[in-house]
C-alpha positions as CSV (number, residue, x, y, z in Angstrom):
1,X,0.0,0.0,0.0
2,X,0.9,3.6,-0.3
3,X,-0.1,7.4,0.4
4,X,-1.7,9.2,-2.1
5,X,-1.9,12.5,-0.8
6,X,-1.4,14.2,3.0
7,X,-4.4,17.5,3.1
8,X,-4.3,20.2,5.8
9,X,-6.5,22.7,6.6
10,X,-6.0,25.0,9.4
11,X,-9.2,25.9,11.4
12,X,-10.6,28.4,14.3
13,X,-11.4,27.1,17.5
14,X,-11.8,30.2,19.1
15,X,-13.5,31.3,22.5
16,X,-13.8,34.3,24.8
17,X,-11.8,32.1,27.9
18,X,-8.8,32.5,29.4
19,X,-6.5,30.5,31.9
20,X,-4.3,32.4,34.0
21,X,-2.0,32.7,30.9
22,X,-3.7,32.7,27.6
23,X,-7.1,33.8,26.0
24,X,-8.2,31.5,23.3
25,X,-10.0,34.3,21.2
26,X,-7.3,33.2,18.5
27,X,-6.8,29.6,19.1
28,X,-6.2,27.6,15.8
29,X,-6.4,23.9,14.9
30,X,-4.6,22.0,12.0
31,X,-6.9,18.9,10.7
32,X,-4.9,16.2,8.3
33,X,-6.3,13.4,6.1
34,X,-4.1,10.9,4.7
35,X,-5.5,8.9,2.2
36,X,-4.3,5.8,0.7
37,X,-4.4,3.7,-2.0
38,X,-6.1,1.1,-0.1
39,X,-10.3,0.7,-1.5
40,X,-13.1,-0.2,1.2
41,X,-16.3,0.0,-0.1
42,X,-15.6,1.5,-3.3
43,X,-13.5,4.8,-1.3
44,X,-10.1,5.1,-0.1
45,X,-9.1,4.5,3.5
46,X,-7.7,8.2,5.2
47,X,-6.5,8.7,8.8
48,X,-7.3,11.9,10.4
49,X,-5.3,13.8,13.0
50,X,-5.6,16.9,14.8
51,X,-3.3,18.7,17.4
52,X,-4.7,19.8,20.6
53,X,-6.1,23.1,21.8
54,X,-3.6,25.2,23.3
55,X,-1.3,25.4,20.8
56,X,-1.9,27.1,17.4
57,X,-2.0,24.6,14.4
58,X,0.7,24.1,12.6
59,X,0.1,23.8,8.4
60,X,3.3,25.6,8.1
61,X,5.8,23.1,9.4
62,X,3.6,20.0,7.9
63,X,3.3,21.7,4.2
64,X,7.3,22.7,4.0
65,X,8.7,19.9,6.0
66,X,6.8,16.7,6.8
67,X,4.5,16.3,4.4
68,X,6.9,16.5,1.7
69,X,9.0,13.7,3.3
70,X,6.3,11.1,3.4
71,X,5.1,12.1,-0.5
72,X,9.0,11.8,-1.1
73,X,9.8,8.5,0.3
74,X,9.5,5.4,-1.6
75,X,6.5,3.6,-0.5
76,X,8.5,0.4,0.4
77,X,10.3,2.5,3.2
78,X,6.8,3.8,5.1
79,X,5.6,-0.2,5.1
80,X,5.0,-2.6,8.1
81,X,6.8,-6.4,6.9
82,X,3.8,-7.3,5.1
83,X,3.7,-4.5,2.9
84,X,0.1,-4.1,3.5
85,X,-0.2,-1.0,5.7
86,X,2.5,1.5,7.0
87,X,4.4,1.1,10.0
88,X,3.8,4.3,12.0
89,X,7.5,3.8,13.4
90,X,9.1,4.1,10.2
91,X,6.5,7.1,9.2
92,X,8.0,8.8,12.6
93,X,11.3,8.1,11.5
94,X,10.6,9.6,8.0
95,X,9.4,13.1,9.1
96,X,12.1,13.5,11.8
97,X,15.3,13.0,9.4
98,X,17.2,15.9,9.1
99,X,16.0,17.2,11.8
100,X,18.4,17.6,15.0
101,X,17.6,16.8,18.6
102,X,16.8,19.0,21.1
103,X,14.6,22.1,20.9
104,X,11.5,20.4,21.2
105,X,8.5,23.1,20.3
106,X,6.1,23.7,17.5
107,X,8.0,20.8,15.5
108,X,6.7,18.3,18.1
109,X,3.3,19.2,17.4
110,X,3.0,19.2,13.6
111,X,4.6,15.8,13.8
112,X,2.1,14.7,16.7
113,X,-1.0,15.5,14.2
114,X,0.4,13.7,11.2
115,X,1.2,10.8,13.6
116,X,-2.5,10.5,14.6
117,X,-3.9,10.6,11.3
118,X,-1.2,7.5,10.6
119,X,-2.6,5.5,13.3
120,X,-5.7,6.0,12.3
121,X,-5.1,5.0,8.9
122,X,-2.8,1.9,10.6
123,X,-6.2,0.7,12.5
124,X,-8.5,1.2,9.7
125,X,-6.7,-0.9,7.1
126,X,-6.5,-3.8,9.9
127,X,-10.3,-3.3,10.7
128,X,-9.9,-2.8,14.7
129,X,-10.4,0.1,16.9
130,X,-7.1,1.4,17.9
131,X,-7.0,0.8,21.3
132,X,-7.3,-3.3,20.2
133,X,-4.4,-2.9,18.2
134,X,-2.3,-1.3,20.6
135,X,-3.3,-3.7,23.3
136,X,-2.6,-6.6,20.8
137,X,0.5,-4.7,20.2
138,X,2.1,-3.4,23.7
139,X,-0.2,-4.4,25.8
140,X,-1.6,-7.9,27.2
141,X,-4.2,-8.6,24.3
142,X,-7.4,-7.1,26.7
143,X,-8.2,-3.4,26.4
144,X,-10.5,-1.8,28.7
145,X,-12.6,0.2,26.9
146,X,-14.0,1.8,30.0
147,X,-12.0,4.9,30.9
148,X,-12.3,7.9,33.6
149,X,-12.9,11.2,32.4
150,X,-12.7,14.6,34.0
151,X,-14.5,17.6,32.9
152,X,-12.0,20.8,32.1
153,X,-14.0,23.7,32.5
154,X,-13.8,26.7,35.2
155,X,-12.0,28.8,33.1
156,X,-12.1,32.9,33.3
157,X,-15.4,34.1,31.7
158,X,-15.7,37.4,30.9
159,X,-18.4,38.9,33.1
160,X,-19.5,35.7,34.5
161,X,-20.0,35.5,38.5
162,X,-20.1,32.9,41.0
163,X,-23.7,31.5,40.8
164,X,-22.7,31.1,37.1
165,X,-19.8,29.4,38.0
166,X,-21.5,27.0,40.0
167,X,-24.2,26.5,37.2
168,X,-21.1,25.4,34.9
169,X,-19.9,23.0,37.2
170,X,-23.0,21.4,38.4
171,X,-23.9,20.8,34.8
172,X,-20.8,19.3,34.5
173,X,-22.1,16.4,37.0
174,X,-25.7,16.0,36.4
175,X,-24.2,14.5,33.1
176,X,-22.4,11.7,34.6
177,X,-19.0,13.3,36.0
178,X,-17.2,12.7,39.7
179,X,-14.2,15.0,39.3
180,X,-14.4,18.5,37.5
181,X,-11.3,21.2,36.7
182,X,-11.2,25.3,37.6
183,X,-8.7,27.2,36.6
184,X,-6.7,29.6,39.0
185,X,-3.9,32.1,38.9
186,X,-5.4,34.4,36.7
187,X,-7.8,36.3,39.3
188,X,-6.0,36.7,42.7
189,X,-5.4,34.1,45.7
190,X,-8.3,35.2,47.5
191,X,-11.0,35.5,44.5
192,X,-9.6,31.9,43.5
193,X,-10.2,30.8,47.2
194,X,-14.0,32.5,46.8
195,X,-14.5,30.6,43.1
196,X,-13.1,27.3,45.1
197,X,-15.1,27.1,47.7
198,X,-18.6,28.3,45.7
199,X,-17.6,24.5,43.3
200,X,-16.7,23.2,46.6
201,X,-20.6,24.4,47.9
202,X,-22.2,22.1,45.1
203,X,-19.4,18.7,45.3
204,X,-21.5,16.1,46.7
205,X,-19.5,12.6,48.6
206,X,-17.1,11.1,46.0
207,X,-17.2,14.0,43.9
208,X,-13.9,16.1,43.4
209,X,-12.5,19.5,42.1
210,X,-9.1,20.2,40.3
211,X,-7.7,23.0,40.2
212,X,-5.2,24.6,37.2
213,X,-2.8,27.2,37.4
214,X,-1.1,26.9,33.7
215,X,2.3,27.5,34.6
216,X,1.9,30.9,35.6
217,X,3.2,30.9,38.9
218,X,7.0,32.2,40.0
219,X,8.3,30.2,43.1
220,X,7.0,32.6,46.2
221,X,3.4,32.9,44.5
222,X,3.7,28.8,44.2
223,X,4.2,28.5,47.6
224,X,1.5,31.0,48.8
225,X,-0.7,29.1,46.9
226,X,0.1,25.4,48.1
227,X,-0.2,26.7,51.7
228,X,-3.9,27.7,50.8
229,X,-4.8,25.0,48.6
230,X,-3.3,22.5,51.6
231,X,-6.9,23.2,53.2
232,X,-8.9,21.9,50.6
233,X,-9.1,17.8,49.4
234,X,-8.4,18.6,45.7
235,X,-7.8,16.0,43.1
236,X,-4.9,17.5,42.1
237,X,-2.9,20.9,42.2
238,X,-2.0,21.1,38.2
239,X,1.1,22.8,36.7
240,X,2.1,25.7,39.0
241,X,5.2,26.6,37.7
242,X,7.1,27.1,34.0
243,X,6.9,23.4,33.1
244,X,10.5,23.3,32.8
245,X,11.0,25.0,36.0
246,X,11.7,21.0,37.5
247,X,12.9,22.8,40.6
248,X,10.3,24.9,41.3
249,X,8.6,21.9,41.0
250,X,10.7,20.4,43.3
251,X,10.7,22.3,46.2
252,X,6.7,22.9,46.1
253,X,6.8,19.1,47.3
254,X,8.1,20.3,50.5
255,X,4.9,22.9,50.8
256,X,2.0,20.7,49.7
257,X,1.7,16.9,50.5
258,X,-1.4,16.1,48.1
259,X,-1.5,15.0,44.6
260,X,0.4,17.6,41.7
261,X,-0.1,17.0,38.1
262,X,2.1,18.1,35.1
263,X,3.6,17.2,31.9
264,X,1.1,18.5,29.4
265,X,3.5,21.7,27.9
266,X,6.8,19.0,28.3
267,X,7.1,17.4,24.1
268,X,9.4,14.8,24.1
269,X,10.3,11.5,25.7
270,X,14.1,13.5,27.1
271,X,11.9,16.8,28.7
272,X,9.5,13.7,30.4
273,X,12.7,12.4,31.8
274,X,14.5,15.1,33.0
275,X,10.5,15.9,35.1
276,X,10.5,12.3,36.5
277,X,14.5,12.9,37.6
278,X,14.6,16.2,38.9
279,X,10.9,17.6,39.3
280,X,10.3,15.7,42.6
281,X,7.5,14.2,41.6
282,X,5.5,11.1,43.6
283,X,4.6,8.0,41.9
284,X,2.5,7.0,44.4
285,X,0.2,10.0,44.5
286,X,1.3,12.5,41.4
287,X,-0.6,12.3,37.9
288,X,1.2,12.6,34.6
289,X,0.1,14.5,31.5
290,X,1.9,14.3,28.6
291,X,-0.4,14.4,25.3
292,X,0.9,13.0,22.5
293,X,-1.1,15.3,20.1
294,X,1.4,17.8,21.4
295,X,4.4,15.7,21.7
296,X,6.0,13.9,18.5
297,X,2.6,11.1,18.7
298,X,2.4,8.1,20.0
299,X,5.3,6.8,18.5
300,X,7.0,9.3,21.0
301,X,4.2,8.4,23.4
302,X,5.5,4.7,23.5
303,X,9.1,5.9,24.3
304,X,7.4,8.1,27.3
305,X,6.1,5.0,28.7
306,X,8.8,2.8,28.4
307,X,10.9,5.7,30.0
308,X,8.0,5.4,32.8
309,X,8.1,2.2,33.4
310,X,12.4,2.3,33.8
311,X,11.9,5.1,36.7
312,X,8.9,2.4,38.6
313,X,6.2,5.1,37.2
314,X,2.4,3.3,36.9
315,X,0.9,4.0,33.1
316,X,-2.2,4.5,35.2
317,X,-0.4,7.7,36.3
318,X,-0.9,9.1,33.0
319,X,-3.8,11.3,32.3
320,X,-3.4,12.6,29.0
321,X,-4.4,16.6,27.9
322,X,-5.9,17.2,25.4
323,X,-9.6,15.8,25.7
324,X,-9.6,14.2,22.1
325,X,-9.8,10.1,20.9
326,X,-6.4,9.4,20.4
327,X,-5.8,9.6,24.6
328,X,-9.1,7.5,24.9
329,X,-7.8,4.9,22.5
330,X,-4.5,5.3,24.4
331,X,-6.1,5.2,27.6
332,X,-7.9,1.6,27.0
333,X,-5.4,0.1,25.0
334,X,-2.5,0.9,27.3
335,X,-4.0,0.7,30.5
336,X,-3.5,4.7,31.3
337,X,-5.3,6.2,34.1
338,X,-8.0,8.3,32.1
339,X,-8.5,11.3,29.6
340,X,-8.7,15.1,30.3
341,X,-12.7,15.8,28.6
342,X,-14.0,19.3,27.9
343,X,-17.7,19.4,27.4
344,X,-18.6,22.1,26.1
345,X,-15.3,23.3,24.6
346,X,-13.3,23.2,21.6
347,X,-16.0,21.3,19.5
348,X,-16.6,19.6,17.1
349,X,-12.8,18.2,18.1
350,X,-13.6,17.6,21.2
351,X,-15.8,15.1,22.9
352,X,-16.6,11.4,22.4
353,X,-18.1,9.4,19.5
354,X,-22.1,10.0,19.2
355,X,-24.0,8.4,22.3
356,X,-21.4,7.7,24.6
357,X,-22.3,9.2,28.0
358,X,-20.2,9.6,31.3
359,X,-21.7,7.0,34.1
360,X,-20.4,7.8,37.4
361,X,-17.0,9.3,35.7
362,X,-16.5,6.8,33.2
363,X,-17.4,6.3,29.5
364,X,-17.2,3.4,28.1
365,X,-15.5,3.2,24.1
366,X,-17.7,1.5,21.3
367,X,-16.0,-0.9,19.1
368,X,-15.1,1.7,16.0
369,X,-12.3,0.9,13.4
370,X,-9.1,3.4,14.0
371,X,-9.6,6.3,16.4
372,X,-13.5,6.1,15.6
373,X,-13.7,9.7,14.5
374,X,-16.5,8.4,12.5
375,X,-18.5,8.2,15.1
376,X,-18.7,11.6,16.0
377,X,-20.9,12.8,13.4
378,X,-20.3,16.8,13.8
379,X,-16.5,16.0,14.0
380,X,-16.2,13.3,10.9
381,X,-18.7,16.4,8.9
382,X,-15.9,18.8,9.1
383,X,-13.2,15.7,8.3
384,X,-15.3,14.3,4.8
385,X,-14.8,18.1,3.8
386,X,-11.2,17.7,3.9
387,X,-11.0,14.4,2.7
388,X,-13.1,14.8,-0.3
C-alpha cells in the first residue's frame, strides 16, 4: 500500500476564555487526512489527525517539511513487513530525518498531528479500533474500553459570576461526572479561594474538584498558593510553575503533601525524563500529562512509557491533555489512568463518539475501526470536507 496524498487545513477554534496565561479568542487547529491507496467500499481508507487546543496549528511546518518527506519517500520504506499497511514507526522516523535533537516546540506538534492521522489509517486498514491494536501490540491482548474522564472547565469568563460558575460546574455532574477542573492564577489568591469554595458548595461525597494554574506561577506565589490550597481535598494541584521550572517543582513538594499534576507543555520523551529525575514528583500520588497530540505522537508516546516504566512510574499515572480520541484509545489500549474531557469546549474536536455518556466518571469506548472519529458525526462532517 501507499499514500496518495497528505491534506491540511487550518481551522478556528476560538472562544472568549482564558486561563491564567492565555485567551483563546485566536486559538487555531490543523486537521490532516491521509489517504491511501487502499479501496473499502468502493473509497479510499484516510486517517485523520488533529493537534490539541492550546497550541496554534501548525500547516506551516507539515506543508514545508513533513508532508513532503512522506510524498517523497519510496512507499516500500513507510511499510509494516507485510507491505500491507504502514508502519507508524518508520513514518516517525521519515518526518524526523534531518532534523536535530533538542529544541522540542512547535516541530513536536505538527509531527504529533500527522502521527494520529497514521494510526488511524494503521487501524483502519486492519479493521480494529485502535486501542485493540495497541493492546494486541504493547499491551496484554485485553483493552478496557471503560475509561475515567474529567470535565475541564472553570475557566475565566468574561463577566460571568459565582452563581454562574456554579451552574457550569453542576452541569458538569448532572451529566455523569465525579471530578471537575477550575482554573486559578489568573484572578487573585483570594478570589480563586472565593470561586473554590462556591464548586466546593455544590461537590457532593465522592465528587472532586481540580484545580489549574497553567504555569503561571514564580516560586514565592507557588508556595502561597500550596499553603492555601493545603486546606482543601483537591484531586490534584496542576502545573504551578514554568513546566521546565523542575525545581520549582521540586521544592513545592516540601509545601504541599497532596497530589500535583504536570507534563502537558513537556514534548518529548528526554523533557518527560528530566521531570521524572529532577521535578520531585510522587509516583504514588502525582498524575502525569503528557499528550501525545502535542508531543512527536504516539510513536513518541510509546518511548514516554517505556521511560515510565524504567523510573517504577504506573501507566495508570498518566492522564493525557488534550480531551480528544487518540488519549481514549490510548487510555484503554495501554491501560493509562484516564483522559482530560471538555464538554462544552473546543467542538466539534472535542468530545466522544455520538452516544457515549459519562456514568459515574467513566465512558465506556464502542468498538469503531481506527480512532473512531466516525462516530462523532459533527467531527467526521468537518473531516469528509477535507477528505473529499
Amino acid at each position: 500500500m501507499r499514500i496518495v496524498d497528505i491534506r491540511e487545513v487550518t481551522l478556528p477554534i476560538s472562544s472568549p476564555i482564558r486561563n491564567a496565561y492565555i485567551d483563546f479568542s485566536k486559538m487555531t487547529l490543523s486537521l490532516v487526512a491521509i489517504v491511501s491507496d487502499v479501496i473499502r467500499d468502493g473509497k479510499p481508507v484516510v486517517g485523520y489527525g488533529f493537534n490539541s487546543n492550546g497550541r496554534y496549528g501548525q500547516g506551516s511546518l507539515m506543508r514545508e517539511r513533513f508532508i513532503p518527506r512522506l510524498l517523497e519517500a519510496s512507499p516500500e520504506s513507510l511499510q509494516d513487513s507485510t507491505g500491507n499497511n504502514l508502519c507508524p514507526h518508520k513514518c516517525w522516523a521519515t518526518m524526523f530525518s534531518n532534523e536535530k535533537p533538542g529544541g522540542h516546540g512547535e516541530r513536536s506538534v505538527a509531527i504529533g498531528t500527522l502521527d494520529m492521522a497514521i494510526w488511524d489509517l494503521v487501524a483502519k486498514i486492519e479493521g480494529v479500533p485502535l486501542f485493540q491494536l495497541l493492546a494486541d501490540r504493547y499491551g496484554n491482548g485485553k483493552p478496557d474500553p471503560k475509561i475515567f474522564v474529567y470535565a475541564a472547565g472553570g475557566y475565566y469568563y468574561p463577566g460571568q459570576n459565582h452563581n454562574q460558575l456554579k451552574d457550569e460546574m453542576r452541569s458538569y455532574i448532572d451529566r455523569g461526572y465525579t471530578v471537575v477542573k477550575k482554573k486559578i492564577g489568573g484572578a487573585s489568591l483570594d478570589e480563586d479561594l472565593r470561586r473554590i469554595d462556591s464548586i466546593l458548595s455544590v461537590l457532593q461525597d465522592g465528587q472532586k474538584l481540580a484545580v489549574d494554574a497553567n504555569g503561571r506561577f514564580d516560586l514565592d506565589t507557588a508556595i502561597q498558593y500550596a499553603k492555601a490550597l493545603s486546606q482543601y481535598d483537591l484531586f490534584w494541584f496542576e502545573e504551578p510553575g514554568d513546566p521546565l521550572d523542575f525545581e520549582l517543582q521540586a521544592t513545592l513538594r516540601g509545601y504541599y503533601s497532596k497530589p500535583m499534576a504536570t507534563g502537558e507543555d513537556l514534548f518529548s520523551m528526554q523533557d518527560a525524563r528530566n521531570l521524572i529525575r529532577y521535578g520531585g514528583l510522587r509516583p504514588d500520588r502525582d498524575w502525569l500529562q503528557f499528550d501525545c497530540a502535542l508531543s512527536y505522537g504516539l510513536v513518541e508516546y510509546l518511548r514516554t512509557l517505556d521511560m515510565l516504566k524504567e523510573h517504577g512510574w504506573s501507566a495508570k499515572r498518566c492522564i493525557p491533555h488534550g480531551g480528544h480520541q487518540m488519549s481514549l484509545n490510548i487510555a484503554a489500549g495501554l491501560e493509562l489512568g484516564g483522559n482530560e474531557s471538555y464538554p462544552d469546549l473546543f467542538q466539534p474536536f472535542g468530545g466522544f463518539p455520538d452516544g457515549v455518556k459519562v456514568d459515574n466518571g467513566f465512558i465506556t469506548l464502542p468498538e469503531l475501526p481506527g480512532i473512531g472519529f466516525e462516530g462523532k458525526s459533527d467531527l467526521f462532517a468537518q473531516m469528509q470536507k477535507l477528505a473529499g
